[in-house]
VOPAGU-2260 file (C-alpha; in pm, 1 decimal, decimal comma):
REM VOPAGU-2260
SITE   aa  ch    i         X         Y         Z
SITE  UNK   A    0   -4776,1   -1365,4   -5357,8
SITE  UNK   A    1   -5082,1   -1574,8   -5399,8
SITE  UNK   A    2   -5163,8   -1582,7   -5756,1
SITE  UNK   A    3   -5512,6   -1753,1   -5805,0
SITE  UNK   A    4   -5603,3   -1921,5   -6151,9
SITE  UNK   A    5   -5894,6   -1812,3   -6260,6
SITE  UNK   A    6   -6111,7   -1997,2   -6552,1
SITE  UNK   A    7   -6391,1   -1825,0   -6765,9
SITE  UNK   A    8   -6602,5   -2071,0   -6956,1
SITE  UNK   A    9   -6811,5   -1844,3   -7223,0
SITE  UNK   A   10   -6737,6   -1514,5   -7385,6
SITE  UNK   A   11   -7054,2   -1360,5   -7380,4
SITE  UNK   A   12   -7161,6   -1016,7   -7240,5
SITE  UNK   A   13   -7160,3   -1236,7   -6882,2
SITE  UNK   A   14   -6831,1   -1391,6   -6912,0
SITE  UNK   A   15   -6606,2   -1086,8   -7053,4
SITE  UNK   A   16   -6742,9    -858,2   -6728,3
SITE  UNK   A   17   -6647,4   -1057,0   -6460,5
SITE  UNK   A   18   -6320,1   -1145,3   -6690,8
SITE  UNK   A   19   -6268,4    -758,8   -6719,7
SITE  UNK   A   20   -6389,2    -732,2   -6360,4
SITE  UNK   A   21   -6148,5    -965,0   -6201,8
SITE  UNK   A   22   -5840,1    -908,2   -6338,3
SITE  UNK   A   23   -5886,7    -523,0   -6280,6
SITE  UNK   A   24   -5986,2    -591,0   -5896,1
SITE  UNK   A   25   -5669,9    -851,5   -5861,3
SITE  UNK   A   26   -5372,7    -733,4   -6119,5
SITE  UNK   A   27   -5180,1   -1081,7   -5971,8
SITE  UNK   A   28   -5490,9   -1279,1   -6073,9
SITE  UNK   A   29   -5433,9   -1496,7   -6378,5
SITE  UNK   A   30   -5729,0   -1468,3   -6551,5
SITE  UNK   A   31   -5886,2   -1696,5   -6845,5
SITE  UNK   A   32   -6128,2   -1699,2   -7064,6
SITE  UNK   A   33   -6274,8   -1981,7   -7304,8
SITE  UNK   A   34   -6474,4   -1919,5   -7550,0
SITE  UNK   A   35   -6599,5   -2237,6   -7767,7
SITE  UNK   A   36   -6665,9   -2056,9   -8118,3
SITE  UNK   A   37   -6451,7   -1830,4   -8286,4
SITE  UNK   A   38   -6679,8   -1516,8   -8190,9
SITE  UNK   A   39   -6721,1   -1406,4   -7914,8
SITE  UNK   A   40   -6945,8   -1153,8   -7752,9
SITE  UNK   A   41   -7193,5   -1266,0   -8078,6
SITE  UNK   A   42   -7516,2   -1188,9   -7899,4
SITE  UNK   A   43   -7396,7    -839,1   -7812,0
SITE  UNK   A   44   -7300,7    -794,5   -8175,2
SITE  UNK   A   45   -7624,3    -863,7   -8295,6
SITE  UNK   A   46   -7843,0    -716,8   -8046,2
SITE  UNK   A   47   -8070,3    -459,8   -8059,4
SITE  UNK   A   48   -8049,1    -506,6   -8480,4
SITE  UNK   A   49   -7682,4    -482,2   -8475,5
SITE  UNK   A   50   -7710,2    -160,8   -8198,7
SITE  UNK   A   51   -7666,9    -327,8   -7886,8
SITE  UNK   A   52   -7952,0    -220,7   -7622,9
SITE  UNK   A   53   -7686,7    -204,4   -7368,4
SITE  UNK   A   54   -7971,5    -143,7   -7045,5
SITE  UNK   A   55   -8238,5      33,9   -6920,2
SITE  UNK   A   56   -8286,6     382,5   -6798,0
SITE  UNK   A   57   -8399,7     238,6   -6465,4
SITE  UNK   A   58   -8233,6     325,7   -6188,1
SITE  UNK   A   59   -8483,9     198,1   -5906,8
SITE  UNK   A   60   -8370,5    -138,1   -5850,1
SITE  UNK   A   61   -8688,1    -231,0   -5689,6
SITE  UNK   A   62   -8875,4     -77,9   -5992,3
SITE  UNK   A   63   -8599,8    -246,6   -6227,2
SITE  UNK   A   64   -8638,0    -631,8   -6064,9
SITE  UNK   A   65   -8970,4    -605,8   -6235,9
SITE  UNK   A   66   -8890,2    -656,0   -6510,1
SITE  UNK   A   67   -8772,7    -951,9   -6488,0
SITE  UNK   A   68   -9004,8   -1319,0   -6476,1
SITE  UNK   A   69   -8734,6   -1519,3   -6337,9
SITE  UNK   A   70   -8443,8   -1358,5   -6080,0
SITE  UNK   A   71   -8609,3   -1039,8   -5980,0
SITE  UNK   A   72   -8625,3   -1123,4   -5604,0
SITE  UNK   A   73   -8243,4   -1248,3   -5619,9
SITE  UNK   A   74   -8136,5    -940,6   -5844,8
SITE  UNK   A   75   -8301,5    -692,8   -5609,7
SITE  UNK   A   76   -7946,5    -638,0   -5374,6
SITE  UNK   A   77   -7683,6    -728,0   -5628,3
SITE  UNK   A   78   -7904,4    -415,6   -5826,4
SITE  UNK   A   79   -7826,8    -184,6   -5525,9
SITE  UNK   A   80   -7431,9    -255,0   -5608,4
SITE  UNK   A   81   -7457,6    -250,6   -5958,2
SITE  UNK   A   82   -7706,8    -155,5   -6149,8
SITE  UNK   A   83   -7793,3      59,4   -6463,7
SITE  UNK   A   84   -7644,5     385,9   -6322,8
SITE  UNK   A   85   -7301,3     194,4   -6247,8
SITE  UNK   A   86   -7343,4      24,6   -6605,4
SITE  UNK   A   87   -7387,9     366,9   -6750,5
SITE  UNK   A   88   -7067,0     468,3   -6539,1
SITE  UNK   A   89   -6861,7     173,0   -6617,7
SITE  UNK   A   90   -6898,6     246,8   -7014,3
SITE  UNK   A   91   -6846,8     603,6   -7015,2
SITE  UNK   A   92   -6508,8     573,4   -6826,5
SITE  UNK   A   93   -6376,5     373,2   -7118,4
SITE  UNK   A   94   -6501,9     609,8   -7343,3
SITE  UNK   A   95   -6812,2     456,2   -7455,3
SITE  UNK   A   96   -7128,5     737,0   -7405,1
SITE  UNK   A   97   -7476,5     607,4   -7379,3
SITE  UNK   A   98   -7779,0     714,5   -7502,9
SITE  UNK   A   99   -8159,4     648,3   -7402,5
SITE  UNK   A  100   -8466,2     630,1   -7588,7
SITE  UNK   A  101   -8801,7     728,7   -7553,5
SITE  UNK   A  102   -8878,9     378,2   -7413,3
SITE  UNK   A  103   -8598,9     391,5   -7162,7
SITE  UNK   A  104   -8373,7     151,4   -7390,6
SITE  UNK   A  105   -8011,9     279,9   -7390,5
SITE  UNK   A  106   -7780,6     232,5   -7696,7
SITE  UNK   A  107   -7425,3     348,9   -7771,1
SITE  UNK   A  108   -7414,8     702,3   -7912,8
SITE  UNK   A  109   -7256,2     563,6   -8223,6
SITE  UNK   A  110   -7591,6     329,0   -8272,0
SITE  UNK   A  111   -7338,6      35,7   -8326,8
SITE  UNK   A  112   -7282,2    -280,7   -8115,2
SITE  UNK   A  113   -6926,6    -292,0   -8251,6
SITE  UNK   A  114   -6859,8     -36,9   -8020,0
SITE  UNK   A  115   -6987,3    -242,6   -7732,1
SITE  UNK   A  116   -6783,7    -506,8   -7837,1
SITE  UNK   A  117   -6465,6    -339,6   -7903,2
SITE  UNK   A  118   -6500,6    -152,6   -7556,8
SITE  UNK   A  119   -6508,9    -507,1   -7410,6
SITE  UNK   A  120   -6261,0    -661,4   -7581,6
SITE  UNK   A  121   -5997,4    -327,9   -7525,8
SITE  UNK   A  122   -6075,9    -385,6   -7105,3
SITE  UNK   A  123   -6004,8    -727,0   -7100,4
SITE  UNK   A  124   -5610,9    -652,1   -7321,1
SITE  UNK   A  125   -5577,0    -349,3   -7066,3
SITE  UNK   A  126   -5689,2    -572,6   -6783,1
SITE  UNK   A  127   -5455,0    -861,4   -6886,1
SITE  UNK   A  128   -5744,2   -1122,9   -6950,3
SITE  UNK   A  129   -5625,7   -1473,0   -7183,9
SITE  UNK   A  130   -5903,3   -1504,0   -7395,6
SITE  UNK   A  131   -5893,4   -1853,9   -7605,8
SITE  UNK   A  132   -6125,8   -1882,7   -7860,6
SITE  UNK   A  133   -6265,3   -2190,7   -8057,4
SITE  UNK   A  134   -6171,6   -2391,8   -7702,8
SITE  UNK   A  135   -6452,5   -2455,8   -7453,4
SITE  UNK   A  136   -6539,2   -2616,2   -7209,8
SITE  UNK   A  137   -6596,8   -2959,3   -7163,5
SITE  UNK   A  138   -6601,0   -3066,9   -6850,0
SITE  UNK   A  139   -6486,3   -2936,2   -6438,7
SITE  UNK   A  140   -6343,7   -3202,5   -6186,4
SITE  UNK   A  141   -6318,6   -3096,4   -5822,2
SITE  UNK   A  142   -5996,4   -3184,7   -5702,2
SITE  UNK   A  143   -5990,2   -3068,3   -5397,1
SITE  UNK   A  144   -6333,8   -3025,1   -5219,6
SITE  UNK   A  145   -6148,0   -2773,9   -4891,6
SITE  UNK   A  146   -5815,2   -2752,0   -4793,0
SITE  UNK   A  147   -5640,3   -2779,8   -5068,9
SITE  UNK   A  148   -5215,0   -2697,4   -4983,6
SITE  UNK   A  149   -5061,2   -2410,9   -5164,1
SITE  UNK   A  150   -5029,3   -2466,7   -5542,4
SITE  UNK   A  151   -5298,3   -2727,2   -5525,2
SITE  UNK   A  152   -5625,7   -2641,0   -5769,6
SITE  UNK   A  153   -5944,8   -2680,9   -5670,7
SITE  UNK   A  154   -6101,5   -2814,2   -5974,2
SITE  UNK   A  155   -5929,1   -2975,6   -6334,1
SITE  UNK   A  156   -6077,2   -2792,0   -6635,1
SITE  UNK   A  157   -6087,6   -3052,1   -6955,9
SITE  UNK   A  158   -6082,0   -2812,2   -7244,0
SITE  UNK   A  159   -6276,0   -2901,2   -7579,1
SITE  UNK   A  160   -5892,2   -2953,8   -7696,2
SITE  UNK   A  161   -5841,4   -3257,0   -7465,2
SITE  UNK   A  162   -5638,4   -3047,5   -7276,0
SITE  UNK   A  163   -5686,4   -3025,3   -6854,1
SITE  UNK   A  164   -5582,2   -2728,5   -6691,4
SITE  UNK   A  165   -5639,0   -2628,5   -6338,3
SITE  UNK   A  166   -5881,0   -2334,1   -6183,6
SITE  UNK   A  167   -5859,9   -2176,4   -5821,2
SITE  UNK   A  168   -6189,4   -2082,7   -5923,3
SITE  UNK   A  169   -6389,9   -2095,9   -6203,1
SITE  UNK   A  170   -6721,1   -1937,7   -6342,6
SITE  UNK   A  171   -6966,2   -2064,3   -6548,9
SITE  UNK   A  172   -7094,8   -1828,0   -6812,6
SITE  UNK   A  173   -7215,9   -2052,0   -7067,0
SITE  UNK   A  174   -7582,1   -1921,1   -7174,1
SITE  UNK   A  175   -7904,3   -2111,3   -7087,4
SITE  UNK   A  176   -7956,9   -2277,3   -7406,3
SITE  UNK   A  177   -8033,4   -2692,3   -7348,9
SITE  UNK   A  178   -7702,4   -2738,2   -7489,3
SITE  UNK   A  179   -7525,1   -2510,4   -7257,6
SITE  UNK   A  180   -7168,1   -2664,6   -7160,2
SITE  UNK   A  181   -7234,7   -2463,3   -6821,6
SITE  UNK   A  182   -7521,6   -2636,3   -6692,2
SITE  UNK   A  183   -7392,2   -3001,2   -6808,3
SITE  UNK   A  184   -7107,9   -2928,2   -6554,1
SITE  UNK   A  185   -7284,2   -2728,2   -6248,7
SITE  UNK   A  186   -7515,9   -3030,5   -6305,4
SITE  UNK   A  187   -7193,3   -3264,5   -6237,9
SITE  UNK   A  188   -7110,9   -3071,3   -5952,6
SITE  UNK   A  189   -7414,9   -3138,9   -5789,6
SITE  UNK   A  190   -7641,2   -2840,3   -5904,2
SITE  UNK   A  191   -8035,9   -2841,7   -5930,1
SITE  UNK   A  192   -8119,9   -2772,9   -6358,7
SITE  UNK   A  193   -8429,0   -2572,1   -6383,3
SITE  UNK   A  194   -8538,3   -2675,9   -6747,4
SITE  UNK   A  195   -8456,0   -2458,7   -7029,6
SITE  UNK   A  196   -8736,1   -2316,9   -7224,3
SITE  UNK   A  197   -8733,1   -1993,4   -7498,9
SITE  UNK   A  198   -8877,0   -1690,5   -7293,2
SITE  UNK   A  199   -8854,3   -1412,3   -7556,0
SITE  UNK   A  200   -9014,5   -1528,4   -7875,5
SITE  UNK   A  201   -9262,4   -1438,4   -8177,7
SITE  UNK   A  202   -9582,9   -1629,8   -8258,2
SITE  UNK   A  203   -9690,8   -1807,8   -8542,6
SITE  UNK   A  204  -10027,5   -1712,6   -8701,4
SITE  UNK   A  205  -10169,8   -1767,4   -8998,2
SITE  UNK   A  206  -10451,5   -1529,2   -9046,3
SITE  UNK   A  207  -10624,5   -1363,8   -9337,8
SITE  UNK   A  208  -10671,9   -1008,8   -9147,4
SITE  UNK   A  209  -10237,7   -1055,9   -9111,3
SITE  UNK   A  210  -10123,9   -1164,2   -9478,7
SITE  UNK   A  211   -9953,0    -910,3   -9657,4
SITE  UNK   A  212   -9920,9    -697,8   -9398,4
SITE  UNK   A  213   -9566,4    -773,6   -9290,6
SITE  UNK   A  214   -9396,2    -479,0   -9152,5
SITE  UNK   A  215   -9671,7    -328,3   -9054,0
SITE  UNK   A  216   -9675,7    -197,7   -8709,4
SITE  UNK   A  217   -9941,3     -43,1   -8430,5
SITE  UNK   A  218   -9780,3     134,6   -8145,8
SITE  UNK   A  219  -10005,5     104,7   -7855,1
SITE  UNK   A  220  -10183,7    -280,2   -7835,3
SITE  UNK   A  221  -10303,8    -477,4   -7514,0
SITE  UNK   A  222  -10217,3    -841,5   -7536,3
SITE  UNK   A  223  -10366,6   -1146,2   -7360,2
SITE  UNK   A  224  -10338,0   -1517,3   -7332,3
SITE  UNK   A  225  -10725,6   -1676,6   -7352,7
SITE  UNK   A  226  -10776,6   -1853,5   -7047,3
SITE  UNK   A  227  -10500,6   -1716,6   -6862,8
SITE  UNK   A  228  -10406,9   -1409,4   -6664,2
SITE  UNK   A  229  -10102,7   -1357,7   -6916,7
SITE  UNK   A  230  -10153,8   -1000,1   -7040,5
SITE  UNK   A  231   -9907,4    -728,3   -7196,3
SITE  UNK   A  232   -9919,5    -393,1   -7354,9
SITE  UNK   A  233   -9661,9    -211,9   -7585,4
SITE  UNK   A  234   -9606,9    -239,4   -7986,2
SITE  UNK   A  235   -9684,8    -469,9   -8219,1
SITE  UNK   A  236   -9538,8    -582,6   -8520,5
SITE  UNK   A  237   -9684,5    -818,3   -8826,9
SITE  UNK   A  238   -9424,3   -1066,7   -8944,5
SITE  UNK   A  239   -9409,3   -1307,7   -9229,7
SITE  UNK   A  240   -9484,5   -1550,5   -9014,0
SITE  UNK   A  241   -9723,7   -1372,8   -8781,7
SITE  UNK   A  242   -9622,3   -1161,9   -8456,8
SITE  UNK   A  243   -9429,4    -959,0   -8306,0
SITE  UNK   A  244   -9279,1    -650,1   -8134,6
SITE  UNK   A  245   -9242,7    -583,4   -7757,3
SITE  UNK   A  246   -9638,0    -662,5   -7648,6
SITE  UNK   A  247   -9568,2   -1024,7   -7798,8
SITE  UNK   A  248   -9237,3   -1072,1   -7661,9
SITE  UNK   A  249   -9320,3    -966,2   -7344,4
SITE  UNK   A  250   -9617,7   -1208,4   -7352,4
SITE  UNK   A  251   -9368,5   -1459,3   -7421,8
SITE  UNK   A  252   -9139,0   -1407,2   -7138,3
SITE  UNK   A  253   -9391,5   -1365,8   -6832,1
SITE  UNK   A  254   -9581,2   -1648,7   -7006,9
SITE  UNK   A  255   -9248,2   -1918,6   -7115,4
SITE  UNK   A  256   -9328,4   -2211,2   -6903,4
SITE  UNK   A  257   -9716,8   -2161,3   -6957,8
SITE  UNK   A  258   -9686,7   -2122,6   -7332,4
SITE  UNK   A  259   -9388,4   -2377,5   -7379,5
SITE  UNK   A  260   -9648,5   -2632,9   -7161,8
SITE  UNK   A  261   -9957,9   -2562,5   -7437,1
SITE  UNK   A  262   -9685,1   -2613,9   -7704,5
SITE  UNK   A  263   -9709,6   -2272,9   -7819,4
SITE  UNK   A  264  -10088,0   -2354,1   -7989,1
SITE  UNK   A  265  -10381,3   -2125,9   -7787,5
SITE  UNK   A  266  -10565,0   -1806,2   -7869,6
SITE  UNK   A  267  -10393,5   -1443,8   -7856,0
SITE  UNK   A  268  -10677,8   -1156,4   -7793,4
SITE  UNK   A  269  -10588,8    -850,5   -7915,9
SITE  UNK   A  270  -10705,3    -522,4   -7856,6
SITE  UNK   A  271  -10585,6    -302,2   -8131,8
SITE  UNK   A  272  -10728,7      23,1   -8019,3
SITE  UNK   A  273  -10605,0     -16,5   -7632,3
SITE  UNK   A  274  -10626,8      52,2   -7394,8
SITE  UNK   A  275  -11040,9     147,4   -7500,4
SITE  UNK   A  276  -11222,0    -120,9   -7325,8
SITE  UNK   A  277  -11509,1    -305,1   -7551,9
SITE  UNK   A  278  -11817,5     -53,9   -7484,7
SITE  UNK   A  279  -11617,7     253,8   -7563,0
SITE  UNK   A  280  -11489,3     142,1   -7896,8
SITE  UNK   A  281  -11889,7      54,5   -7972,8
SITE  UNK   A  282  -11989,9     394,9   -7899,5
SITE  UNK   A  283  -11656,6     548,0   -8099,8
SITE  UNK   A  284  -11780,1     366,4   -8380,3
SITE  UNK   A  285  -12170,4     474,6   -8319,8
SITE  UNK   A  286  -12033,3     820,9   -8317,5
SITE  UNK   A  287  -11880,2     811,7   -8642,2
SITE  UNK   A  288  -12138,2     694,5   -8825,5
SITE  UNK   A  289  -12334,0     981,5   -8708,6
SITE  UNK   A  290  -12046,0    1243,6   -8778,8
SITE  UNK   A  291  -11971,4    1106,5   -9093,8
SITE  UNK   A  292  -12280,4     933,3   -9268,8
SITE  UNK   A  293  -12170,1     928,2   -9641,9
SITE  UNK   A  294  -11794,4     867,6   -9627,9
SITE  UNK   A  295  -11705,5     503,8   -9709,1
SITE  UNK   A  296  -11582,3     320,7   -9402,5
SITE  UNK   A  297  -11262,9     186,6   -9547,2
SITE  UNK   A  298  -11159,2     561,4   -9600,3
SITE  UNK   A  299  -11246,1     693,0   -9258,8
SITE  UNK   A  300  -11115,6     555,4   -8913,6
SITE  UNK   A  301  -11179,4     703,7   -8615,7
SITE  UNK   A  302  -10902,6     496,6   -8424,0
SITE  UNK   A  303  -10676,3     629,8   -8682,3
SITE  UNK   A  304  -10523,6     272,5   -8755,3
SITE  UNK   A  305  -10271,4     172,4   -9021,3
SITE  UNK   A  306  -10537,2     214,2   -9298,6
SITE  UNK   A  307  -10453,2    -187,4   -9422,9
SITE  UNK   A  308  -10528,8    -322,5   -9094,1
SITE  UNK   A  309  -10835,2     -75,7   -9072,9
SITE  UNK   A  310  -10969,5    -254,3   -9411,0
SITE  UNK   A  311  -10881,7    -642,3   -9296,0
SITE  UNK   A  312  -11065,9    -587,7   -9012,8
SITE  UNK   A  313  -11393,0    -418,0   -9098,5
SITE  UNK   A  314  -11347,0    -725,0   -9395,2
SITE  UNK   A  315  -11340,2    -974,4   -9084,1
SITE  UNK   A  316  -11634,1    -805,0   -8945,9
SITE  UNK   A  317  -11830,7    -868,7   -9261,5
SITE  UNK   A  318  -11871,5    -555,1   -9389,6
SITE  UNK   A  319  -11859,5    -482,9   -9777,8
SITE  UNK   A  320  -11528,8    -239,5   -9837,1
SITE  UNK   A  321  -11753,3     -13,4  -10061,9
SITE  UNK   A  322  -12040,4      85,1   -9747,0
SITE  UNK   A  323  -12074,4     372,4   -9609,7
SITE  UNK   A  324  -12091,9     488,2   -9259,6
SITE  UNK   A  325  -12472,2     512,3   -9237,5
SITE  UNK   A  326  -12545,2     192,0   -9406,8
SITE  UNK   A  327  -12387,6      14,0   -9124,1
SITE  UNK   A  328  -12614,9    -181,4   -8881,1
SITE  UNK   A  329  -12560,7    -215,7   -8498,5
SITE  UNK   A  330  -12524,4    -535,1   -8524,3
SITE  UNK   A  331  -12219,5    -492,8   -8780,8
SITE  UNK   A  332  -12082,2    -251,0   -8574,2
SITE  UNK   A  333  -12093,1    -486,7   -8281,8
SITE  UNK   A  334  -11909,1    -748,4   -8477,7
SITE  UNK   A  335  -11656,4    -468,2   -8551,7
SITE  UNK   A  336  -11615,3    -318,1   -8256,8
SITE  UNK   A  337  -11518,1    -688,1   -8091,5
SITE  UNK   A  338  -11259,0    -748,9   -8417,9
SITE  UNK   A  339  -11118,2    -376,1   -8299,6
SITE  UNK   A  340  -11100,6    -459,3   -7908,3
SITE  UNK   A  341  -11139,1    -855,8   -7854,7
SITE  UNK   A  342  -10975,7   -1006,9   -8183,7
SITE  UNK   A  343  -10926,4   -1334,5   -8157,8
SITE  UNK   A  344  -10585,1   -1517,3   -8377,3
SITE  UNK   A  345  -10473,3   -1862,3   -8333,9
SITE  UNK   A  346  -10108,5   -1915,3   -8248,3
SITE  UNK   A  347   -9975,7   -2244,5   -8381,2
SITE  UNK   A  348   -9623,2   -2223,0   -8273,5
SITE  UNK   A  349   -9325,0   -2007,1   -8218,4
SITE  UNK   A  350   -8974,1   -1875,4   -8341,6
SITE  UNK   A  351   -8703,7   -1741,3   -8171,3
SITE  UNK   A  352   -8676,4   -1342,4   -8159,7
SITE  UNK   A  353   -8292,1   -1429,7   -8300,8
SITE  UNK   A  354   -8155,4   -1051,6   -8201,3
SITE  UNK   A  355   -8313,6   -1146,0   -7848,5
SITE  UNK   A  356   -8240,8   -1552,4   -7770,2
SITE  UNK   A  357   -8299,0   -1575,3   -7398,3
SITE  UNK   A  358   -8391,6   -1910,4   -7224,5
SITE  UNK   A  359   -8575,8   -1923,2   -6912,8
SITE  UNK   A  360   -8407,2   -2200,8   -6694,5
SITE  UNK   A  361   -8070,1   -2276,1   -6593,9
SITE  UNK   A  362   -7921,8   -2309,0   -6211,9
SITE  UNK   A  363   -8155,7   -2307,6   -5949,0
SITE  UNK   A  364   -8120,2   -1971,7   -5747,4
SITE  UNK   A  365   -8149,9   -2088,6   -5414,7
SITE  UNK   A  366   -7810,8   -2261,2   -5445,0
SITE  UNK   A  367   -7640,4   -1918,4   -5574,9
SITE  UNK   A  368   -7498,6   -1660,3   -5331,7
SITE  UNK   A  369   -7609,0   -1350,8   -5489,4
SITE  UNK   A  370   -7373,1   -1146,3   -5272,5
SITE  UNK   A  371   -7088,2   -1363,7   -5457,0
SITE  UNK   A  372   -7213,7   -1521,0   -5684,3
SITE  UNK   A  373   -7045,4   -1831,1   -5576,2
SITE  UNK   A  374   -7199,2   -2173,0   -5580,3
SITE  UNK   A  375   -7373,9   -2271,3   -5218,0
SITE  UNK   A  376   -7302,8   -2634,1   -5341,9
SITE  UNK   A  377   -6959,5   -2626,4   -5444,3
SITE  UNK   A  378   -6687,9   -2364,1   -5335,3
SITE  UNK   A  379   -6492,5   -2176,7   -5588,1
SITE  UNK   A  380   -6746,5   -2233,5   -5800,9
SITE  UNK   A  381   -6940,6   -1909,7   -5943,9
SITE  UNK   A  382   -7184,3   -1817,6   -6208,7
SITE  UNK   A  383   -7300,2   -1529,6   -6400,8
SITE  UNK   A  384   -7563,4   -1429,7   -6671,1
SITE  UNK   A  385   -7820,7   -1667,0   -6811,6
SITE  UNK   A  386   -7662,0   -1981,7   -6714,9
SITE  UNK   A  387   -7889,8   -1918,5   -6397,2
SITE  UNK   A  388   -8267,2   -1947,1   -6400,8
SITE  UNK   A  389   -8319,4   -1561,4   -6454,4
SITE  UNK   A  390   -8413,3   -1407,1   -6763,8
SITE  UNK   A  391   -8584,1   -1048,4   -6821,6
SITE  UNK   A  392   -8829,3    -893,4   -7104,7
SITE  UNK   A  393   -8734,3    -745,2   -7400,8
SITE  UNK   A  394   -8579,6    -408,0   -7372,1
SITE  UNK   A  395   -8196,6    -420,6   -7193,3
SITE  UNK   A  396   -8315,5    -601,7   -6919,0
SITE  UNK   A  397   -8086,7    -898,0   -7003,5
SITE  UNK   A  398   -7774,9    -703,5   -7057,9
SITE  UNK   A  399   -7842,6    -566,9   -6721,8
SITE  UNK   A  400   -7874,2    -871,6   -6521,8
SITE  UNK   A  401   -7528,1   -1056,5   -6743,2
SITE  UNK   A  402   -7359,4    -711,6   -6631,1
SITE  UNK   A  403   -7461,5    -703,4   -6307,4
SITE  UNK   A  404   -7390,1   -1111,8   -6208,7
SITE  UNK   A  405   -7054,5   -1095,1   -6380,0
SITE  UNK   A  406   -6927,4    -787,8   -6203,0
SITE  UNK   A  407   -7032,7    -982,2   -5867,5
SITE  UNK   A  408   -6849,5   -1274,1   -5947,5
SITE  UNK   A  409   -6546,0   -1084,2   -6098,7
SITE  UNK   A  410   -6534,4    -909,7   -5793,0
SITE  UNK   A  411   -6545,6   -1210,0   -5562,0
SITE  UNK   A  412   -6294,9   -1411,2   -5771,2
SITE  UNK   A  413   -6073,8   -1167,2   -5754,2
SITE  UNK   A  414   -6030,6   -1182,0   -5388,1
């Protein structure tokens, strides 16, 4: 009976589901995995502030490949196989409910990622996956291009240990960080690199309107590159350092190369009071100093904005704290009404969103089967999450795609 060998470099989200996913398709398989730290499935610990934002109530795959920058034209068919319905699926028959949010993120019932994790872990002991841990990776040697006689690997694994071992077939699931194990060795085997570069990330501002204000969040803002077509909408959140919150992370994926070209320094607009466009917020404001003459425009917001930010910004516009409405000029208003709807903040660098590390970069898609997910370049050879050039925005999206790729590749390992 043939028994194929199979080798798993990473235990991430990507790695464990085509682990799981193999040896459950192929019970003769022997299956595994290597994880280089002594913790795996970290990122899905962490996630979602220790929740785990498992995927997306999205379950058009057309609609769903749109989120995505990178890999939504490749993703569009595997989707139709597996998607967020089948992830849903998948979890509940081992016992694990999900749960979605008003913003279509889904979560475990239980609101904690350890139950992701110990779901995952549980399949791959039922499933009969090896999983090695403080052992990578080093480096993959094809042995035997095609052909290969019976008992004869097709590639020598070297092992962080020094130790070789031999694969039938072996998947890279490594992450897309610059350091990434994974892409030192597909590039070894002949693989294109696309360059790694952060895709979800915060900005750095420093900005009198923004200090003190950390924590402080607006629900509904329109984002924008200046001089660019980069835009976003969604929440916003004030940082110690300056922004964040889904309309800057999304900003940040759709805009990575851009952004990571500038060297994260150029000019975020804001519109705080989106999606109002510039002359409605003037005659808003013209309206309430009509309506309300005497009040004291720090006290009285017709945009009904966190009452701190209110203040910064009629500060910025260069109005004293203590006027009221009808001492207000049109010309102040002007000047307030562009701080409201057209605020201008210099970004002079960025930090990594650490619940949401994501790279754009990795393998070049065009030599990925994404029926298989088996190398086009080298046979046997198969990847899976964001060791390939695909990366989505905040909200799931990620999970998804790591889900998705590794059941492919499980699936075609296993046969």
């Amino acid at each position: 009976m043939d028994r194929p060998r199979i080798v798993i470099a990473g235990g991430g989200a990507a790695g464990f589901f085509a682990a799981i996913t193999c040896a459950e398709a192929n019970a003769s398989a022997r299956v595994t995995l290597y994880e280089a730290t002594s913790h795996p499935l970290a990122k899905v610990r962490i996630s979602g502030g220790g929740r785990c934002n498992v995927t997306h109530a999205c379950y058009e795959p057309r609609e769903l490949t749109k989120r995505y920058p990178r890999g939504g034209r490749e993703l569009l068919g595997p989707f139709h196989r597996f998607g967020p319905r089948e992830t849903v699926a998948w979890f509940a028959a081992r016992g694990v409910v999900l749960k979605t949010e008003d913003d279509g993120r889904m979560f475990p019932e239980t609101d904690d990622s350890a139950t992701i994790v110990d779901c995952l872990q549980r399949a791959a002991v039922a499933a009969g996956v090896r999983v090695v841990t403080t052992c990578g990776v080093r480096t993959a040697e094809l042995v035997h291009a095609a052909g290969a006689e019976p008992g004869e690997a097709r590639f020598a694994v070297t092992l962080t240990t020094g130790e070789v071992v031999p694969a039938d077939r072996l998947l890279l699931a490594t992450g897309g960080n610059r350091g990434s194990a994974g892409l030192i060795i597909a590039e070894q085997l002949d693989h294109t690199i696309e360059p790694p570069v952060p895709s979800l990330f915060t900005f750095h501002i420093d900005d009198a309107r923004l200090r003190g204000l950390e924590g402080l969040s607006v629900l509904q803002v329109a984002t924008a590159v200046a001089g660019t077509k980069l835009r976003e909408s969604g929440p916003i959140l004030v940082t110690h350092w300056g922004l964040s919150g889904p309309a800057i992370l999304k900003l940040s994926a759709w805009g990575a190369r851009d952004l990571h070209a500038m060297d994260y320094r150029f000019t975020l607009l804001i519109n705080w009071v989106a999606p109002r466009p510039p002359a409605a917020v003037l005659a808003g404001l013209v309206a309430a100093r009509m309506s309300n003459p005497k009040k004291q425009i720090t006290t009285w917001n017709p945009y009904a904005l966190p009452s701190r930010l209110w203040e910064r910004l009629i500060a910025a516009a260069g109005i004293a704290p203590t006027a009221v409405w009808t001492s207000v000029a049109n010309t102040a208003l002007q000047v307030l009404a562009t701080q409201l709807c057209a605020g201008e903040f210099v970004v002079e660098g960025k930090s990594l969103n650490k619940e949401e590390f994501v790279t754009c970069g990795g393998i070049r898609l065009r030599e990925v089967d994404f029926k298989t997910m088996e190398s086009r370049v080298r046979p046997g050879l198969y990847f899976a999450g964001e060791v390939l050039d695909i990366d989505g925005i905040t909200g799931g999206f990620n999970f998804q795609s790591a889900w998705t790729t590794g059941w492919l590749a499980g699936r075609a390992m296993a046969g």
